[in-house]
N, C-alpha and C positions, 0 to 999 in steps of 0.2 A: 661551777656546774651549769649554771646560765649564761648563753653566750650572748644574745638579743631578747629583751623583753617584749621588745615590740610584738616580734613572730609568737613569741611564747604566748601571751596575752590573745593576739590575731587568734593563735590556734584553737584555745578556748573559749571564743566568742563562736567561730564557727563553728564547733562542735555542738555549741548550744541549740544554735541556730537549725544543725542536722536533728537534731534529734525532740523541736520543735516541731520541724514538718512533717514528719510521721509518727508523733508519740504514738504509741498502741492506747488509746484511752480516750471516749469513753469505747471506742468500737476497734475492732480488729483491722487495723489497716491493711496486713496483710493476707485477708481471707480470699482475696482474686487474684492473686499474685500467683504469675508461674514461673517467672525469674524475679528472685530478689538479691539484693548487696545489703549486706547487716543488716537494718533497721528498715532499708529500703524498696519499694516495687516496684522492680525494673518494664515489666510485661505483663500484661493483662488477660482476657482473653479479646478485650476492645484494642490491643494494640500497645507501642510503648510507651508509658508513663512520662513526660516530660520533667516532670518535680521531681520523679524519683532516681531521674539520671540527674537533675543537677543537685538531689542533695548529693549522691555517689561521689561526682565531681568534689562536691565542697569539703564531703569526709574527708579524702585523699588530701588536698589541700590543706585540710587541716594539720594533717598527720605527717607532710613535709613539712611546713611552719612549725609544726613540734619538734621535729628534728632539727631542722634548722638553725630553734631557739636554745637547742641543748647543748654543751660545750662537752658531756662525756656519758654514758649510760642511753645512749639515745634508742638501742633496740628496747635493751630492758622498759624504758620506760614507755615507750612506743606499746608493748604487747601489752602493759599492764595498763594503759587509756584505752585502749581497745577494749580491752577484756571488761575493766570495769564501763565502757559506754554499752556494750552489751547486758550487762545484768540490771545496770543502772533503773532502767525503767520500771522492772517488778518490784524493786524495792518502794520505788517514788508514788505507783499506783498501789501496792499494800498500804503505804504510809496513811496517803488519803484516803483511802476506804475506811483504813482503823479510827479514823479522827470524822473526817469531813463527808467520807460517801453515806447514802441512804438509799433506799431502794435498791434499784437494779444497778447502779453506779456501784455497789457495795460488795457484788458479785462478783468471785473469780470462779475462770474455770484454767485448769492446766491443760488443757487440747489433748489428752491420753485419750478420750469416748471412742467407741465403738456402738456399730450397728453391723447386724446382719440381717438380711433377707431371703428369705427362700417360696417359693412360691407353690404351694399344697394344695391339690384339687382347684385350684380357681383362684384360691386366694393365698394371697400373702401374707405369710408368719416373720412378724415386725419383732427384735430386740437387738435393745439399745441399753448400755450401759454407762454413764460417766459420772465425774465426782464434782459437784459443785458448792463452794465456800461462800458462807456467806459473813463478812470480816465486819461487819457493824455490830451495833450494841444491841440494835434490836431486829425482833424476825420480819422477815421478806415477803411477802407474796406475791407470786408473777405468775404469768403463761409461758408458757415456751413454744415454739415454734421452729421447728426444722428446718436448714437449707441445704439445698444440692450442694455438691461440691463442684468445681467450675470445670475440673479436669471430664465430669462427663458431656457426652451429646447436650445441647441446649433444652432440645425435645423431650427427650429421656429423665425422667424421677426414678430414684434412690431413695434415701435419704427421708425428702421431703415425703414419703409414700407414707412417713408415719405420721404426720398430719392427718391424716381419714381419720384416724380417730382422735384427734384432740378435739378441741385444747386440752393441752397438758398445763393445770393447776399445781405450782409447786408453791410448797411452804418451808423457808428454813429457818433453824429458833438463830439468836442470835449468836453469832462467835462461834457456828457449828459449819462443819464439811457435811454432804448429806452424797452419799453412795444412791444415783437412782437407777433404778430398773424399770425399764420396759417393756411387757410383751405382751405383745398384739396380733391379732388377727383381721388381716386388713380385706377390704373388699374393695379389690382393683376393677372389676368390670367393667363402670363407666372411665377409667382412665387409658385413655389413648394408646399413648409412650410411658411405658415403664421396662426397668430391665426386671430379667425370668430370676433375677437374685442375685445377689454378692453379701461381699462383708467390707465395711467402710472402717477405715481408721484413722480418718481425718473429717471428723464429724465434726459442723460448727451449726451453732441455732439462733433463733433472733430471744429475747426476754422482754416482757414488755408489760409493764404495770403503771399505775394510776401516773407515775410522774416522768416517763418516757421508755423509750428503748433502747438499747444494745444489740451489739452482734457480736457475738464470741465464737 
């Protein structure tokens, strides 16, 4: 079944390697990304990514040395290192959250949240909905903080419009998911650039407590 150790071995060092330079952990590596390759951020909105085309390169690379080192089953086995170097990550960052994270380290979100806005007499009617977990032994307490998403105008707040009224003070007990809801009444007048409303489904926030930050 092995035809070259060598390449076999090569293959899984570099894979390591790929998925080193962009673990998603502790921050969302791919929150600016508007072209990416599996784990990768090919394009920004600052331009393209250097590191993230040569991990692209070195994935590829790997996954002809995989073939290479194989003597028969080489698609099979090829879809199923793929497959599993995708999921691989949620697993590796639940593991440590359940054992070793604390604080805001200990936090997942699944990226499902939503926001909508609509703008009523003058001001803007803020709700936001998402599900955040918190995988340690003991309860959490953070701020939360909202970011644009990068696909709008630079100028232009969404998203972030629901900041007027925080800080948003969150507590979750330990080993609990917590369903949050937001609705707000916001007073846009002093802000510049804002849009007249929409509905976001690719909501991300900063969290940030006594022992650092995140960006989910």
């Amino acid at each position: 079944m092995i035809k070259n150790k060598l390449a076999l071995f090569s293959s899984f060092i570099i894979l390591a390697i790929c998925m080193y330079l962009f673990f998603p952990f502790p921050n969302n590596v791919m929150i600016d990304a508007r072209i990416t390759f599996m784990s990768f951020p090919i394009l920004n909105q600052d331009g393209y990514i250097l590191l993230g085309i040569i991990g692209s390169i070195l994935f590829i690379a790997a996954l002809t040395l995989l073939f290479k080192g194989l003597k028969k089953y080489q698609f099979r086995i090829l879809f199923l290192v793929v497959v599993a170097y995708a999921i691989s990550p949620s697993f590796l960052i639940a593991a440590y959250q359940e054992t070793l994270g604390s604080g805001v380290a200990a936090i997942s979100y699944d990226n499902n949240g939503q926001c909508n806005l609509e703008l009523v007499d003058k001001k803007m009617n803020g709700k936001c909905n998402f599900i955040l977990h918190n995988r340690s032994n003991e309860a959490v307490s953070f701020e939360l903080e909202f970011i644009d998403t990068i696909f709008m105008e630079e100028t232009v707040e969404l998203e972030s419009l629901m900041n007027l009224a925080g800080p948003y003070r969150i507590t979750i007990e330990a080993n609990q998911e917590k369903t949050v809801h937001l609705n707000e009444l916001l007073d846009v007048t002093d802000v510049q650039e804002h849009i007249g409303g929409g509905t976001s489904t690719d909501i991300h926030f900063k969290l940030i407590d006594n022992e650092g930050e995140r960006v989910l």
